[in-house]
N, C-alpha and C positions, 0 to 999 in steps of 0.2 A: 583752555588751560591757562593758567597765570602766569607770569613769566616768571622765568625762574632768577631769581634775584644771584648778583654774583659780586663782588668790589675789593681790592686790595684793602687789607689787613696790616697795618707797620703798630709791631708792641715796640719800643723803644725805650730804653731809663737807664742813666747812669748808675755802675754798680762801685758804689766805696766801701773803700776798707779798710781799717789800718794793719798796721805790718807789726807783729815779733820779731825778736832780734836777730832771727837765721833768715828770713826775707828779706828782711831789711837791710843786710851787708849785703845778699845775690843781689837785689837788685840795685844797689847805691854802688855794687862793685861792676855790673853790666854798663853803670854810667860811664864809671873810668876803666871802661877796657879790658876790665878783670871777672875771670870765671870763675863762682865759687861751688863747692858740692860740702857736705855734712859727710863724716864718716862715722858710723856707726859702733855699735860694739863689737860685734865680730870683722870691723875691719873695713866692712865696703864703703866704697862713696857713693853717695846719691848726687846725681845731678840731672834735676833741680835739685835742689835742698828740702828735706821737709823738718818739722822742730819735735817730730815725735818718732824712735824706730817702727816701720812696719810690722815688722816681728816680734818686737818685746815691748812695744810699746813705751817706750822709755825716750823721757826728752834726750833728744842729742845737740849740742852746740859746736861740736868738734869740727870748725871750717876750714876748708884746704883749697888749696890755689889747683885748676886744671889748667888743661891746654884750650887753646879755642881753634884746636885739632881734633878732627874725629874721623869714625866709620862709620857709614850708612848700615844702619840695622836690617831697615825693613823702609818700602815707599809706597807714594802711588802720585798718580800723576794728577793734576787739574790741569785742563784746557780751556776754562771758562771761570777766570776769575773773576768774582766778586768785589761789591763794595764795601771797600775798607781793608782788603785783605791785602797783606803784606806784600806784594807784588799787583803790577798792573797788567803782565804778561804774563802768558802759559808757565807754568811751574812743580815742582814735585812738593808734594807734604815729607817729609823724613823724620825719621826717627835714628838721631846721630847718638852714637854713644862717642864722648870728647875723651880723647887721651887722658888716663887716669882716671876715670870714672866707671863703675862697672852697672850704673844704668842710662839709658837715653831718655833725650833733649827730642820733645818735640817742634819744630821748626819747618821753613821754609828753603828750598833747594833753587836758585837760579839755576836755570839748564835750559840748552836753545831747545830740548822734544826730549819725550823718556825712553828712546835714543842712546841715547847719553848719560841715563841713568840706571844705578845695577847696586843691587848688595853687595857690600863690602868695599865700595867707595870709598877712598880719601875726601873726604872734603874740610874748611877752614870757616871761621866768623868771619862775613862782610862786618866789619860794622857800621851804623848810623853814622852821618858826620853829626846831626845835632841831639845828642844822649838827656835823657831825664830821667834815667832808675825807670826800666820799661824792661817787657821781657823785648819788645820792638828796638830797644838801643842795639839788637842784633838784628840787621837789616835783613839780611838772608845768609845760607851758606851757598858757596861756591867751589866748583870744582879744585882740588889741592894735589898736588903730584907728591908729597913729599912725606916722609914712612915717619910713626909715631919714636919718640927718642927712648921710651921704655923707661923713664924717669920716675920718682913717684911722687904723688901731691904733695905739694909745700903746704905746711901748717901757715895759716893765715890768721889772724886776731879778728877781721871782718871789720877795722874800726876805718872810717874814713871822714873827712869830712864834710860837713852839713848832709848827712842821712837819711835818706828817703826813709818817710815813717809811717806815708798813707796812699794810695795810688786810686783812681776813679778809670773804671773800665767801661766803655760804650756797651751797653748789650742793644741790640737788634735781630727782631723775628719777623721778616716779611713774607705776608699768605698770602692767598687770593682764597677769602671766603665766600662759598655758597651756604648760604643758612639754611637751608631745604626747605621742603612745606612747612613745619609746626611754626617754623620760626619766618619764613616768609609771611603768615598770617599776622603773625606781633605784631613786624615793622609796619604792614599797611596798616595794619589800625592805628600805631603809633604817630603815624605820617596825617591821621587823622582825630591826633590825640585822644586815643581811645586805647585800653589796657585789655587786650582779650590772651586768656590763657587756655590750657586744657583741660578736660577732666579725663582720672581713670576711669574705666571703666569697671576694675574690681575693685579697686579702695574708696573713689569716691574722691578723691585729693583733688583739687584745681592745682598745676603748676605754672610758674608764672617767671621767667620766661617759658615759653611750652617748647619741649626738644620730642618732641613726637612719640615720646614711650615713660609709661612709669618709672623711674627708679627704683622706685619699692618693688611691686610686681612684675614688672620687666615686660609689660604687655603693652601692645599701641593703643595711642590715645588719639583722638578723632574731634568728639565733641568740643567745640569752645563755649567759653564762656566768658564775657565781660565782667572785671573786676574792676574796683577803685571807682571814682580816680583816689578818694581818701584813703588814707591806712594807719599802721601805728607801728612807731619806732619799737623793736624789741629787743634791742639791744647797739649801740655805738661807740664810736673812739672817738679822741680828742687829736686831731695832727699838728702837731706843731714845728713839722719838719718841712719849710718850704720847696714845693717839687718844680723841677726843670721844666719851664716852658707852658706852667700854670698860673696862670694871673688869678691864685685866690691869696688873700691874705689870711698869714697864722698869725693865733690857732683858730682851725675851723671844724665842722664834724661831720664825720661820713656814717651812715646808719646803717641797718638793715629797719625794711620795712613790709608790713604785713599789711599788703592791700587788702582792702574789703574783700571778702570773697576769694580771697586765694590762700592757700596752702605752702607757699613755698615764700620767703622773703626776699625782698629784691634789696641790690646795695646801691646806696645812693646820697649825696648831700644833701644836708639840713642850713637852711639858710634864715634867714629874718627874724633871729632869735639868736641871742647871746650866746658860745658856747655853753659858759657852765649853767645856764638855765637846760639843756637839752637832755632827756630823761627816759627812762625805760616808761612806756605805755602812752608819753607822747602823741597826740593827733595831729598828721599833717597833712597835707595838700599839696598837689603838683604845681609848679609854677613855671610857662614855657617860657624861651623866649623867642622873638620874634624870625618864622622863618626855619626853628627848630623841630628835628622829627623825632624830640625826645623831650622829654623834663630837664630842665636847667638844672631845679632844685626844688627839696622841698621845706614846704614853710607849716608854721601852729596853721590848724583850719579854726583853733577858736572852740573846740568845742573840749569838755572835759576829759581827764586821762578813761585812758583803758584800763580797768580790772586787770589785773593781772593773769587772773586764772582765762581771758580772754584772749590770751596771746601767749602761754607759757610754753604751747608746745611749740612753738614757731622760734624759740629763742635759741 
């Protein structure tokens, strides 16, 4: 039997965005130590804020001042926190609804064990000492002994100054992938620069990478087959957005490409050739580099375009 191949997975990319102008006072007002919520038409506050009613759909701008006093809704405990996550010790996730707001904040609960944690908690804002318009400038909530004053939102303008107008959030998805058989079979041939995919057995499709079952039919597929290594771009984009921790220069172009022999397009860079020269029916060729168990990129093979009607349904 083959070994069964196994290796951590980390998807990583910063996500940006910019802010409207009910985001953009919460969180420019989270900097300076101020809680803001939107009130609606019939009256409630939201907090967080959002810039359209749930209900009626109808922008709302109407900002009010809360407390950074609340009650615990609803909890649950972690005892194995993660990287990045807002504490570095044992902790509750909560859902605090803050004095004068009539929905909840989800956040972070400091507590020595969940023990010590219950519905209908008092609890207050730790805050950060060093704030940048984050939903994080609230470091965690904390235990609070002291009864809400039964006040009601102060109307707020939300103007402050220099206002947070865009914020980049980390995403991370760490796996530990097994590829199974269909796709165990890829990477060794890949590892020997070699492009083998599967056939259906009722359709007759080669797919390429092979996940062990038709799409179409929905039946297991067995047979492999050697594709490529040439193919033909059947459609591409231009990027011209430089990405985190990619040493290519923009603009460059990522393709879908229709290996000899297969059925299904792979995504991949186009290299050794000017962007705006790169074009539907394209002929290219893998190009390794050294020490790699994949194509770096691909480049023209030189040889003339593809027909179109030779690659249409691939597109």
């Amino acid at each position: 039997m083959p070994d069964i191949l196994s290796a951590p997975l980390v998807v990583e990319f910063p996500f940006t965005r910019s802010l409207g102008p009910v985001q953009s006072a919460f969180l420019t007002g989270l900097r300076e130590r101020t809680v803001l919520g939107v009130r609606t038409g019939d009256g409630k506050v939201l907090v967080p804020p959002v810039e359209y009613d749930p209900v009626t759909a109808e922008e709302i701008r109407d900002l009010v001042e809360v407390a950074a006093t609340g009650t615990v809704t609803t909890w649950a405990w972690n005892p194995h926190p993660r990287r990045d996550q807002p504490l570095d010790t044992p902790f509750a996730w909560v859902l605090v609804r803050l004095d004068g707001a009539d929905t909840a904040l989800l956040h972070v609960l400091d507590a020595p064990g969940p023990e010590a944690v219950r519905t209908g908690m008092r609890v207050r804002v730790r805050w950060a000492g060093a704030r940048t318009g984050a939903i994080t400038d609230i470091a965690c909530f904390e235990p609070y002994e002291g009864e809400a004053d039964g006040s009601a939102p102060a109307p707020h303008a939300g103007e402050f100054a220099d206002p947070v107008t865009g914020i980049v959030t980390p995403a991370r998805l760490d796996y530990t992938y097994s590829p199974g058989r269909a796709q165990s079979a890829y990477l060794e041939a890949l590892a020997g620069r070699r492009v083998v995919g599967e056939r259906c057995p009722s359709c007759r499709k080669v797919y390429v990478p092979p996940r062990g079952a038709c799409p179409t039919c929905g039946v297991a597929t067995a047979e492999q087959v050697e594709v490529g290594p040439r193919g033909t771009v059947t459609t591409f984009c231009v990027v011209n957005i430089k990405a985190k921790n990619l040493d290519i220069e923009v603009p460059y172009v990522y393709a879908h490409i229709a290996l000899d022999g297969a059925d299904l397009a792979l995504h991949a860079r186009i290299g050794g050739i000017p962007y705006d020269q790169v074009r539907m029916g394209l002929r290219v060729e893998p190009v390794w580099a050294e020490g790699s168990r994949h194509p770096d990129h691909y480049r023209p093979s030189g040889e003339p375009d593809a027909d179109y009607d030779a690659y249409k349904e691939l597109v």
